[in-house]
N, C-alpha and C positions, 0 to 999 in steps of 0.2 A: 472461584478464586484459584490463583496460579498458587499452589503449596510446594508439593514436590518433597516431602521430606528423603533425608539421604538413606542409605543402607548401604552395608557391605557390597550387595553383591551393583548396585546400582555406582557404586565406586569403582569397582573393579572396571565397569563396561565403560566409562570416563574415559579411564587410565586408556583402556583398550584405541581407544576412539583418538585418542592426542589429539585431540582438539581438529579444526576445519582445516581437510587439505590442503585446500585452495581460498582464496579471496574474493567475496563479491567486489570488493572495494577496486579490483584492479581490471575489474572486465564488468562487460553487461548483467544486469540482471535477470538472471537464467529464470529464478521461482521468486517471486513475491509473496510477501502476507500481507493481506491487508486489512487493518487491526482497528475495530471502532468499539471504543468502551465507553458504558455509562458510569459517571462517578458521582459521589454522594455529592450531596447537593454542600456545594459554598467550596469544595477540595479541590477545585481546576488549580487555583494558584500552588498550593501546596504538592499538587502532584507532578504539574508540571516541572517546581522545582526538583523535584525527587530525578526524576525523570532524566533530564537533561543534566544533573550534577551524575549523576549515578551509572544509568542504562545506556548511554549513546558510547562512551568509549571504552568499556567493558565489552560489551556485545562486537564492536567493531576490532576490539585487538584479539577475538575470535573468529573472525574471519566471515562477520555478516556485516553486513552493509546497511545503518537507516538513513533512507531515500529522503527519509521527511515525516515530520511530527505535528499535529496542527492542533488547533480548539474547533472545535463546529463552529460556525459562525452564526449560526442560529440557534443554540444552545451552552449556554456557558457551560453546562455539567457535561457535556461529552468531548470524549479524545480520537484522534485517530493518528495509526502510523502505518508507513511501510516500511518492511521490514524485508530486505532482499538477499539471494543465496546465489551461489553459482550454479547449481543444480541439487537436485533431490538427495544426492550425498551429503552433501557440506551442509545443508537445510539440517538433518539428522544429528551427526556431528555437531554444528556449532549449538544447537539447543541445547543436547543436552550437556556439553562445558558448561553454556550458560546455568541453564534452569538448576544443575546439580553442582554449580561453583562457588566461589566464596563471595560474588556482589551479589547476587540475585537470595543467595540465602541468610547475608546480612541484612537484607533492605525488604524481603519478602513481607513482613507481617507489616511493614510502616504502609508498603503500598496496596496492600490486598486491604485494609481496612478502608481506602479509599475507593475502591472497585466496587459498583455494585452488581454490574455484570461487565465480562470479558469474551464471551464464547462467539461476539459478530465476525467474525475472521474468515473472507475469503483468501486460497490458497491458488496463485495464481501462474501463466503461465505467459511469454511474449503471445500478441496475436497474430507476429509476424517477425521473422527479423530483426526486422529494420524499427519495427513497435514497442522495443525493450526500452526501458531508461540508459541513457548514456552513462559510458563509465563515472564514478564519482569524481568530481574535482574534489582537491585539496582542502579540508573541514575548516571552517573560519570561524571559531569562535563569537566575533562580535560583528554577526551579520546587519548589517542596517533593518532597523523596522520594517515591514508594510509587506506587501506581494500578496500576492495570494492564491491559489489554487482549487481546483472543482476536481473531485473525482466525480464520472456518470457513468452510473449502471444500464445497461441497457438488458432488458428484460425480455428475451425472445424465444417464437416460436418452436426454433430448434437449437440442437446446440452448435455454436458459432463454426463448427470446422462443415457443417451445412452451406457455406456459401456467405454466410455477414461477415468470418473474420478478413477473406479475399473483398469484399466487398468495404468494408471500411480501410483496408490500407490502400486499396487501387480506386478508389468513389471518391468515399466519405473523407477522409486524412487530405488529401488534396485541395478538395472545396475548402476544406476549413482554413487551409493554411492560405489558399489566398483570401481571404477573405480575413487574414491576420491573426486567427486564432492559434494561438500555440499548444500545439497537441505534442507534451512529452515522453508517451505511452500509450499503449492500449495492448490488455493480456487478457487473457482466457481461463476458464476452471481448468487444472491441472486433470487430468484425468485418473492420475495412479494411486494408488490407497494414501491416505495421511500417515508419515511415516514417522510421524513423532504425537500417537493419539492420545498424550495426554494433555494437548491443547486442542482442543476440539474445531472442527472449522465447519459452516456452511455446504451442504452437498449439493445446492442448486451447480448445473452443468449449461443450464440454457441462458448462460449471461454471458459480456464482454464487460469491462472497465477502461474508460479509456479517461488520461489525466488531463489535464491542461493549466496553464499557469498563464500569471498574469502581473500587470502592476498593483490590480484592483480588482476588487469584486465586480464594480460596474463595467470596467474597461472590457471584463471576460463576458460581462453579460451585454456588450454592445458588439462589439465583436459576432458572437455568434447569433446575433440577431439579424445583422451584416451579412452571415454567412447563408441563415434559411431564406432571407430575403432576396441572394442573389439569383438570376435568371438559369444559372449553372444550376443551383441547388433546387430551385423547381423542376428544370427537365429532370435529371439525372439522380436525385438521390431522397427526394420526397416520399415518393409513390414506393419504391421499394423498402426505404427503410420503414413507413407505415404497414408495411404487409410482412416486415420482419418483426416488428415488438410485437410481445404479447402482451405488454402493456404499457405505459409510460415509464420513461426512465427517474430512476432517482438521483437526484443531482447530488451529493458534498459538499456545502461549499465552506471550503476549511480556510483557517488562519493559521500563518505557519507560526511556531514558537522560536523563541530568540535564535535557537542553535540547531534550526531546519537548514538539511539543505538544499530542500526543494522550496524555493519560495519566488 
């Protein structure tokens, strides 16, 4: 559970910090978190609400950026968000405003009762440039229903700066996209120690993340079925990418919440 209780001297280092230098909301997203909790069973709605009344414009008039919030689409009791920084500074900084400020320690005990774990958290990095999330548009309150989006893990032999994370922005990102897939991201394990450890993150390093969005759950999964089926993706990106997982990938496939604004 996120607690955090305050102390003098953990006030002090606040004050120190004046909050995030800079803005993810106004440039790319330098570091991501990317955030899957299980919650008690039957509290999706209730948390959500917490959630979206409480944590999106608190955290953002701190100078973090959420990308997008969803429900698992295949389990009502799980959450997931990202949560983006400009880099590893402002990542430090806007936490702990947050975690040691006056919504997070109003609202702390309503929402940790609904957490049953929190600790799924990869810490993530672009896998390329050009592979970051786009800067955020302007936040719309009352986004229309539906969309949808897949985060997929891919699980490999070494770690991506080995040759997959050049190989999926110049191969893999291409095929997909003609073949209609909309690929909004793809990041990497950060490599540098977790520099806020009292939210714990995953230390697997032999992974990529890469997002994609859609109208529909099915349109994302016809699409890149489009995409392995084409003659492109047989020659050039089958054989390699099979000798790069170490295992199958794990797909996400999220439902964005009312006031996502990745959807």
């Amino acid at each position: 559970m996120i607690k955090f209780p305050l102390s003098m001297t953990m006030i002090a280092a606040l004050m120190a910090t004046n909050a995030a230098p800079a803005t993810a909301n106004d440039g790319s997203a330098g570091i991501i978190e990317l955030r899957q909790y299980k919650l008690a069973q039957g509290r999706s709605d209730a948390f959500v609400a917490l959630f979206e009344d409480k944590f999106i414009d608190s955290q953002e008039a701190l100078g973090m950026r959420l990308v997008g919030q969803f429900r698992d689409h295949a389990d009502s009791d799980r959450f997931a968000w990202i949560r983006a920084f400009a880099d590893m500074k402002t990542r430090e900084a806007g936490l702990n405003a947050f975690y040691f400020g006056p919504v997070w320690q109003a609202h702390r005990e309503t929402a940790n009762a609904m957490l049953v774990d929190s600790d799924n958290v990869l810490l993530l990095r672009p896998a390329a440039p050009t592979l970051a999330f786009a800067p955020a548009a302007p936040r719309d309150t009352e986004k229309p229903p539906g969309g949808a989006v897949w985060a997929v893990i891919e699980y490999l032999w070494k770690t991506p700066d080995k040759g997959f994370a050049a190989f999926f922005a110049d191969q893999m990102k291409p095929a997909l996209a003609a073949a209609g897939v909309d690929v909004v991201g793809a990041y990497v394990p950060v490599a540098e120690p977790n520099n806020f450890p009292r939210l714990p993150i995953r230390s697997e390093q032999k992974l990529l993340v890469w997002f994609v969005r859609g109208d529909s759950h099915a349109a994302i999964e016809a699409a890149l079925t489009s995409a392995r089926q084409s003659p492109r993706w047989r020659k050039t990106i089958a054989a390699p990418l099979h000798d790069a997982e170490e295992r199958m990938p794990q797909i996400l496939r999220l439902d964005p919440t009312p006031r996502s604004a990745l959807r």
